[in-house]
C-alpha positions as CSV (number, residue, x, y, z in Angstrom):
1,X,0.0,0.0,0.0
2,X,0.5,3.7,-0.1
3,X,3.6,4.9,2.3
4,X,4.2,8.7,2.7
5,X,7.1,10.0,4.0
6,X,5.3,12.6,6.3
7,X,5.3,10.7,9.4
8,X,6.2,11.5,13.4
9,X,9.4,10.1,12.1
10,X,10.0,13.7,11.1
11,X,10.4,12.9,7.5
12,X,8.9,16.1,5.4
13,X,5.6,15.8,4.5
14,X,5.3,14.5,0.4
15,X,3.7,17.2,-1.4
16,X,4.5,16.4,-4.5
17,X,1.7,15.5,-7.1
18,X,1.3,11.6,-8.2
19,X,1.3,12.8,-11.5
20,X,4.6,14.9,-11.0
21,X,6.2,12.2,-9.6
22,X,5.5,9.7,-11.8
23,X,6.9,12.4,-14.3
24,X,9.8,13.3,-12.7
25,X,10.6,9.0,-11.5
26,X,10.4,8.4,-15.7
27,X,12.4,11.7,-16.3
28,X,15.5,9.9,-14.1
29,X,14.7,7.0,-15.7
30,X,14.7,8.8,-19.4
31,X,18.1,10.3,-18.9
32,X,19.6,7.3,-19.7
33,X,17.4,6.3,-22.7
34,X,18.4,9.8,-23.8
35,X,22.2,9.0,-23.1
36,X,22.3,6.2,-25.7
37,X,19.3,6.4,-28.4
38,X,19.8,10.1,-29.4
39,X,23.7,9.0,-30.0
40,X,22.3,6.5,-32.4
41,X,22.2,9.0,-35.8
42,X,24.8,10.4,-34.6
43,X,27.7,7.5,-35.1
44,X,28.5,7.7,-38.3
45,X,29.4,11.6,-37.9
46,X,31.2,10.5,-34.4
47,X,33.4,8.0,-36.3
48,X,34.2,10.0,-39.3
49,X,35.5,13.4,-36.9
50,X,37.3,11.2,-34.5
51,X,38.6,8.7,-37.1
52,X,37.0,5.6,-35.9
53,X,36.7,3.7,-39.3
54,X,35.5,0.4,-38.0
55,X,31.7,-0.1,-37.6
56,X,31.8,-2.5,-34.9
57,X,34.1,-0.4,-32.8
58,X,31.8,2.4,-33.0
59,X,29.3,0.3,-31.0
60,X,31.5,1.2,-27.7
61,X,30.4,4.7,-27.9
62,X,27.0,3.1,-26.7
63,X,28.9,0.3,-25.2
64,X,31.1,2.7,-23.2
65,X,28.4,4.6,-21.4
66,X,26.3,1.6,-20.2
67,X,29.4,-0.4,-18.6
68,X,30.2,3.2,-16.7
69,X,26.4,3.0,-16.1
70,X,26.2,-0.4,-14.5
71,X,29.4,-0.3,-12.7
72,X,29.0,2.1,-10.3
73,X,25.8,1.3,-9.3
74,X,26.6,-0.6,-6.4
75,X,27.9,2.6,-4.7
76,X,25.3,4.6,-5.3
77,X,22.7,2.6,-3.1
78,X,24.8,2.6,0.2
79,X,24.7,6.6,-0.3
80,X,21.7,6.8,-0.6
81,X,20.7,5.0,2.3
82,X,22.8,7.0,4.9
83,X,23.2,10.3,2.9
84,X,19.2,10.1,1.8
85,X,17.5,9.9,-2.2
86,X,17.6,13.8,-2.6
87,X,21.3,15.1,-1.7
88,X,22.6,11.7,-3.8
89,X,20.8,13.2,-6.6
90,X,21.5,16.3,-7.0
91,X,25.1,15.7,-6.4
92,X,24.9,13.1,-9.1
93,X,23.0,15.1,-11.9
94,X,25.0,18.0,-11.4
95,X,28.2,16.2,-12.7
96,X,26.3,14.3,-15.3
97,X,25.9,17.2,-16.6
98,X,29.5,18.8,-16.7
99,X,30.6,15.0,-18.0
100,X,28.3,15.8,-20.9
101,X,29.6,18.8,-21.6
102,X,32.9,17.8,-21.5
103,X,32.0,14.6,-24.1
104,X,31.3,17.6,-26.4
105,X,35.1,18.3,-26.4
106,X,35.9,15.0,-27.3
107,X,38.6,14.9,-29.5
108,X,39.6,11.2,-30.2
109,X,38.6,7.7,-29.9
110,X,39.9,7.5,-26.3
111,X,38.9,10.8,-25.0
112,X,35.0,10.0,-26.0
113,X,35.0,6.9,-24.5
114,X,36.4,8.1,-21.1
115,X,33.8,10.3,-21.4
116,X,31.1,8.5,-22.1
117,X,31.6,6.2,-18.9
118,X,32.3,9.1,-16.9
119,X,28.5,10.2,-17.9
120,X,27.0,6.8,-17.4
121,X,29.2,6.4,-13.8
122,X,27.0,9.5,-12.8
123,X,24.0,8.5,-15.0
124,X,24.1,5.4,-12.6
125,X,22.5,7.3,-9.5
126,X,19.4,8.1,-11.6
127,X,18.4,4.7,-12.4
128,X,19.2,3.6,-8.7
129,X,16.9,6.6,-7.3
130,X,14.3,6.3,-9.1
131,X,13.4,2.6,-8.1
132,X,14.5,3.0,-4.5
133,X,11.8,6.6,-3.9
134,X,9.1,4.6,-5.7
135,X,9.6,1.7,-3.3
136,X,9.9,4.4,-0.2
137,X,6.6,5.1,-1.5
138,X,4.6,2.2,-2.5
139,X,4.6,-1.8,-2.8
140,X,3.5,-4.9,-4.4
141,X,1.6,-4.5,-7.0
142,X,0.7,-0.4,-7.0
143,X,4.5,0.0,-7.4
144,X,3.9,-2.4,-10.4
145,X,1.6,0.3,-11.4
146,X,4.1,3.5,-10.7
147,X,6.9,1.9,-12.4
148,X,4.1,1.0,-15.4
149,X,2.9,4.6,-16.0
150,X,6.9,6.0,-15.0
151,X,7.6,3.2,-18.4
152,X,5.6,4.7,-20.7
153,X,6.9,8.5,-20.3
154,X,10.5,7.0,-19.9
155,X,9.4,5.3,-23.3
156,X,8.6,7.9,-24.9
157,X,11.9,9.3,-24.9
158,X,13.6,6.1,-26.6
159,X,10.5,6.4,-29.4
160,X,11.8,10.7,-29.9
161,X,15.3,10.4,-29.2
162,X,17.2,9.2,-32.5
163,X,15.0,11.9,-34.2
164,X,16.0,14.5,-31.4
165,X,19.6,13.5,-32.3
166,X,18.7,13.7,-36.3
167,X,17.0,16.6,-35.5
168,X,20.0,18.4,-34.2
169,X,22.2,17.3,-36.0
170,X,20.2,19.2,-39.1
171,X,21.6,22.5,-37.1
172,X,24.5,21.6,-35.4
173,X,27.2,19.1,-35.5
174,X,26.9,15.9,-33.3
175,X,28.8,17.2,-30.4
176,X,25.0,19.9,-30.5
177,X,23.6,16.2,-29.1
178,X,26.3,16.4,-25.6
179,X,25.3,19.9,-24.9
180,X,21.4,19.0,-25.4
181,X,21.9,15.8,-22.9
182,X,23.9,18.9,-20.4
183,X,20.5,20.9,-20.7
184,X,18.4,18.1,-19.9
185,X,20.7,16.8,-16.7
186,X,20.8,20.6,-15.5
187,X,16.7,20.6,-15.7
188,X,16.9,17.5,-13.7
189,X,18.5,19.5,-10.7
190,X,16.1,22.3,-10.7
191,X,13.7,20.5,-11.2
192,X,14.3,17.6,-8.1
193,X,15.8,20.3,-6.0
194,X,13.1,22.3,-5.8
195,X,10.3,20.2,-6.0
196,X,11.4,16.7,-4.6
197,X,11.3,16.1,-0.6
198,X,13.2,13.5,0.8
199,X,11.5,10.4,0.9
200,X,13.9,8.4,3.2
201,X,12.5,8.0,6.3
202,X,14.7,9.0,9.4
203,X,14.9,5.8,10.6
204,X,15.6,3.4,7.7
205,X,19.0,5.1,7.5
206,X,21.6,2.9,7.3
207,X,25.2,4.2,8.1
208,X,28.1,3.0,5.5
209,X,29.7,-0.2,7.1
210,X,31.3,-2.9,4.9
211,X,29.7,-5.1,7.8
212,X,26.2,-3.5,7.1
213,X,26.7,-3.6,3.3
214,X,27.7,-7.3,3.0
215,X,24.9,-8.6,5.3
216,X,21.8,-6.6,3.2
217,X,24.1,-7.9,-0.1
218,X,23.3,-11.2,1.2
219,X,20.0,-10.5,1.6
220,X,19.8,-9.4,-1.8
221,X,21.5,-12.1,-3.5
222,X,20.6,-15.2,-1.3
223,X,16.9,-14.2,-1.9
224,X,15.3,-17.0,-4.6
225,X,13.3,-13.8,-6.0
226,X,15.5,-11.6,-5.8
227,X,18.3,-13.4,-7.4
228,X,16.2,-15.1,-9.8
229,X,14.3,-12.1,-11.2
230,X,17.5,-10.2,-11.2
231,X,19.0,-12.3,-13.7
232,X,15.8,-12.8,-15.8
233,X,16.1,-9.1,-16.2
234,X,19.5,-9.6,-16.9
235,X,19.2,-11.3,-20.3
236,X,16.3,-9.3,-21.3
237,X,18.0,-6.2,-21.2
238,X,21.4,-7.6,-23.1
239,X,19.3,-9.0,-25.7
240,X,17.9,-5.4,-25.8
241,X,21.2,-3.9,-25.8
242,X,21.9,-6.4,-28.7
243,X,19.6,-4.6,-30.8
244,X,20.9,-1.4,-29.5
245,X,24.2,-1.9,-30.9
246,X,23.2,-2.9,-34.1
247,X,20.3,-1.3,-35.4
248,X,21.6,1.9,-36.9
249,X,24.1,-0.5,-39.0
250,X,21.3,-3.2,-39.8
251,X,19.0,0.1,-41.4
252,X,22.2,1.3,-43.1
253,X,23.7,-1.5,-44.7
254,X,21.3,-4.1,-45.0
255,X,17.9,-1.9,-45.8
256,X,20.0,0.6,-47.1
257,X,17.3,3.3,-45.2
258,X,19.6,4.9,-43.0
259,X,16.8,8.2,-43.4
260,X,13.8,6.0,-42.4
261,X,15.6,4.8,-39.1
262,X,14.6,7.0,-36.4
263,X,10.8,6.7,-37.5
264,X,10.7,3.0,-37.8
265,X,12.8,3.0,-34.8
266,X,9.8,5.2,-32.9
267,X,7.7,3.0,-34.3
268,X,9.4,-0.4,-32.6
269,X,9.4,1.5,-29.3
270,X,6.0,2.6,-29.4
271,X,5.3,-1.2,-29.2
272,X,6.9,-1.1,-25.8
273,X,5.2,2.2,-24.9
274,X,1.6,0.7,-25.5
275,X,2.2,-2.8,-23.5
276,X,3.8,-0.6,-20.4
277,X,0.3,1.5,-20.7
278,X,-1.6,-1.9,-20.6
279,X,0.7,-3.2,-17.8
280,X,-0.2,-0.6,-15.3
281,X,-4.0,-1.0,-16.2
282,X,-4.1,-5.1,-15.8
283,X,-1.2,-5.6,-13.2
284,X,-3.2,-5.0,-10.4
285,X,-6.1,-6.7,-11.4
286,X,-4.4,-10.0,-12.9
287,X,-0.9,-10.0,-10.7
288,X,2.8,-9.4,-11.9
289,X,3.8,-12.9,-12.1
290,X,0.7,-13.7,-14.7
291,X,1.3,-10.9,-16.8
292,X,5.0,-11.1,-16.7
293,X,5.5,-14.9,-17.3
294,X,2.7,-14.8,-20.8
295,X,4.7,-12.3,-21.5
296,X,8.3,-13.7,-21.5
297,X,6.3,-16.8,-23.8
298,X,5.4,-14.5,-25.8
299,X,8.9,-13.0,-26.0
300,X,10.2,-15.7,-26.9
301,X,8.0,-16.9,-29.2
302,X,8.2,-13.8,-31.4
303,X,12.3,-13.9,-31.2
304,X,12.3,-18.0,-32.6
305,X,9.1,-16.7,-35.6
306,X,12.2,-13.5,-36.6
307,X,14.9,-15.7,-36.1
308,X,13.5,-18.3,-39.0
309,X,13.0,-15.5,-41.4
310,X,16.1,-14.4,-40.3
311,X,18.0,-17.9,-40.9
312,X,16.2,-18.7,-44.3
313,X,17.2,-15.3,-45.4
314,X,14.1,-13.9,-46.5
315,X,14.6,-10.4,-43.7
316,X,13.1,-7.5,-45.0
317,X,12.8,-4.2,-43.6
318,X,8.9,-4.5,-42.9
319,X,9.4,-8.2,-41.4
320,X,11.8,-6.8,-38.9
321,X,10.2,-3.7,-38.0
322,X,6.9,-5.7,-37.5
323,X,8.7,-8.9,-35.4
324,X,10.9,-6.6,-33.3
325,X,8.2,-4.3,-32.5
326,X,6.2,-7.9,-31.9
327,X,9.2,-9.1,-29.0
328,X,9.8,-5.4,-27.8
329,X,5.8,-5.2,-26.9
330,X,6.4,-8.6,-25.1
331,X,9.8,-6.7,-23.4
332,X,7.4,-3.9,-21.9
333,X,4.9,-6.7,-19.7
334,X,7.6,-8.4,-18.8
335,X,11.0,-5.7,-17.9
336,X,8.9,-3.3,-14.9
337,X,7.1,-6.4,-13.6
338,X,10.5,-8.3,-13.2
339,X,12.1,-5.4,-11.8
340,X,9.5,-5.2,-9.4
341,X,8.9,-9.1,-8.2
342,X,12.8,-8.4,-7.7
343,X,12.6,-5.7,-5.2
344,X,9.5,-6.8,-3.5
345,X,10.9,-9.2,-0.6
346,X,13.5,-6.5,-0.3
347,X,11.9,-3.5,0.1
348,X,13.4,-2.2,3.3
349,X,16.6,-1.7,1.8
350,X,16.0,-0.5,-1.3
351,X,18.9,1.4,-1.7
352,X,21.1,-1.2,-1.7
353,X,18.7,-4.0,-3.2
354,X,18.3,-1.2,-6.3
355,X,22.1,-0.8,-6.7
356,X,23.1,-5.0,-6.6
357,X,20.1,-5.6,-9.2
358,X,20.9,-2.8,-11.6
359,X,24.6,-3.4,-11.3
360,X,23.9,-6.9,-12.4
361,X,21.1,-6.4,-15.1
362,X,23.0,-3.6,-16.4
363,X,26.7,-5.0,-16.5
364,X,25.5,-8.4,-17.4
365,X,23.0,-7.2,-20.1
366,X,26.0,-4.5,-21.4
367,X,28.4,-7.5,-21.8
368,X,26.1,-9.4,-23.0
369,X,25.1,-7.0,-25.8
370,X,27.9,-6.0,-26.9
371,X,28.6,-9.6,-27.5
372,X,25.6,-9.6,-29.7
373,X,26.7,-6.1,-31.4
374,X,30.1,-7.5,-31.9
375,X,28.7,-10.7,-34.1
376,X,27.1,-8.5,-36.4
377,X,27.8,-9.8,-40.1
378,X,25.4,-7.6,-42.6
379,X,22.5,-9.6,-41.2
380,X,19.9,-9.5,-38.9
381,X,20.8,-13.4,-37.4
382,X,22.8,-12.2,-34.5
383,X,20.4,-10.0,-33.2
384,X,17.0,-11.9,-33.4
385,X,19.2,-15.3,-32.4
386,X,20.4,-13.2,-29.7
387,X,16.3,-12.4,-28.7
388,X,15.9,-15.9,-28.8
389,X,18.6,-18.1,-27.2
390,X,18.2,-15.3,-24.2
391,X,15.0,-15.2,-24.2
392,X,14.9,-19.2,-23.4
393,X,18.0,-18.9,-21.0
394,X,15.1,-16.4,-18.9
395,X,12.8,-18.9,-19.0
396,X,14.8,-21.5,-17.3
397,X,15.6,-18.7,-14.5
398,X,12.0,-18.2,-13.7
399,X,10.9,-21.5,-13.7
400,X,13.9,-22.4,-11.3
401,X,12.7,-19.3,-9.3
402,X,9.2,-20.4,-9.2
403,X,9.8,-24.1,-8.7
404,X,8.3,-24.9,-11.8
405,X,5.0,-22.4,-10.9
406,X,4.0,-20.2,-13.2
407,X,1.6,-17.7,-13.3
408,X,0.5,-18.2,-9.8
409,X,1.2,-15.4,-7.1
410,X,2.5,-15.9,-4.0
411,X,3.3,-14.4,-0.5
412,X,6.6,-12.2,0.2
413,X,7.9,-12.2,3.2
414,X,10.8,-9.2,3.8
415,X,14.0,-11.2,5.3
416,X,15.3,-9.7,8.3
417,X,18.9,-7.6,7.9
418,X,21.7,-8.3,10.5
């Protein structure tokens, strides 16, 4: 249920509008969507000024940013629960946004990836926040919802931002696309420091003790739901990241539509967008682990149907848009209910619970995609074989999680911390 932070605990009292915060939880969650799809027009123009001539190595200017992204994520939770949500954030937006403009100044291959994981290293704190002052807020299934409706704005940002990034780059060269991603990391600030109260409460802070740390890190990880959900989420996202990598070279050199990519692109993510909507309308009504669980069948399902076509060698550009928008609706019922069966039987220290499962879905899924991006061979097989063979791989996780139940809901209990 409902939990605001005004309390006798002291905590200030939550003024803040659900619909504002649900905006402002997907705008920390957009920053990132913002950090990698907008750069997606843009590589080609990247790699010819800073003399990167290889294709595949380009891909690390995505890659890059989401390692720096998931690494540091494991720090960020700890600070937040002794420091608080607010303080963590506006510290961590603020140099975000001076990373950003420094990638602007890039001037070679090294100096644009050092500064592309400097902005996902501070990028990292937003995706930590935002699930940790949900979950200060709400539970179970309504934080199902949150996250749901927090999804579809957040989506709506990977559906605009490669034609934000064409767009700007009609005006102004590519390094116009770092000084827009400074703007919108400076808006952040303003816009969380004056309008976001701290939704710790007083007495669920947790001072920093490698004693403390390791006991709720074994809470974390030697939680079957936890764990289990964690790493389903895991190869969702790399087979996501997959795509990622690849999709601005599969429009280029296989559909030769390089011009028609951030639409069809939009149009793929819109998928995603509608089926996040849907989630936070059903969720409550038919339960996480029903929705979620058709959904990963139907995942996977729609990856093996693209991966035939693939195969036999009959891809065209309206099979793939129409099949990956197919598995990337299927990716929006399944991704925010994971994430949230995840964090359910750890609630009470979300801080930390947020930073050990996004520094393992994002790592893993990072590594996992680039290994994806890097088998790219002028067709669309790695990619959709990538869908599938993950796709299965979760599957196996959440029936071992489940003990072969699926569907069915099922108490959580919270586990006690040392």
């Amino acid at each position: 249920m409902s939990q605001p932070t005004g309390d006798s605990g002291g905590a200030p009292a939550f003024n803040l509008g659900f619909r504002e915060f649900v905006a402002l939880v997907a705008a920390l969650m957009a920053i990132n969507a913002l950090g990698i799809d907008s750069m997606l027009p843009a590589l080609p123009a990247i790699g010819d000024a800073l003399g990167i001539h290889n294709e595949n190595q380009r891909q690390w200017i995505i890659a890059a940013y989401v390692f720096g992204f998931g690494s540091m994520q494991l720090v960020y939770g700890p600070l937040a629960d002794r420091f608080g949500r607010k303080p963590v954030l506006i510290a961590s937006m603020s140099l975000f946004t001076a990373m950003s403009v420094l990638a602007a100044f890039a001037w070679d291959f090294p100096s644009i990836i050092a500064a592309r994981v400097a902005q996902g290293v501070f990028a990292a704190a937003s995706r930590v926040l935002a699930v940790s002052i949900v979950r200060d807020r709400f539970s179970g299934r309504q934080m199902a919802r949150v996250m749901s409706l927090s999804f579809i704005v957040f989506l709506a940002v990977p559906i605009l931002a490669p034609s934000i990034g064409q767009f700007i780059l009609l005006f102004a060269p590519w390094r116009g696309i770092f000084l827009f991603l400074a703007f919108f990391g400076a808006l952040l600030v303003l816009w969380a420091g004056l309008r976001l109260p701290e939704t710790l409460h007083p007495e669920d802070r947790r001072p920093i003790s490698a004693g403390k740390i390791a006991s709720a890190a074994r809470v974390v990880i030697g939680n079957r739901y936890s764990r289990g959900y964690t790493l389903a989420s895991t190869m969702l996202f790399g087979s996501l990241m997959g795509f990622i990598n690849s999709v601005q070279q599969i429009f280029t050199d296989i559909f030769h539509e390089p011009k028609l990519f951030p639409v069809i692109f939009a149009s793929m993510a819109a998928s995603m967008g509608f089926t996040s909507y849907l989630n936070s309308r059903i969720v409550e009504r038919l339960g996480t682990r029903f929705v979620s669980h058709w959904a990963l069948i139907g995942f996977i399902a729609s990856a093996g149907a693209h991966s035939a076509i693939a195969l036999s060698g009959h891809e065209t550009m309206l099979s793939f848009a129409l099949l990956q928008a197919a598995t990337m609706a299927c990716f929006g019922l399944a991704g925010s209910n994971f994430g949230s069966m995840a964090m359910e039987p750890v609630g009470h220290i979300a801080g930390t619970a947020s930073s050990i499962q996004g520094f393992t879905s994002t790592l893993g899924g990072a590594a996992l995609g680039i290994v994806i991006g890097q088998l790219y061979d002028g067709t669309t097989v790695p990619v959709t074989l990538g869908y599938l063979v993950l796709g299965l791989v979760a599957l196996v996780i959440v029936l071992a999680t489940e003990q072969g139940r699926l569907f069915r809901p099922h108490p959580v209990v919270n586990e006690a911390v040392p």
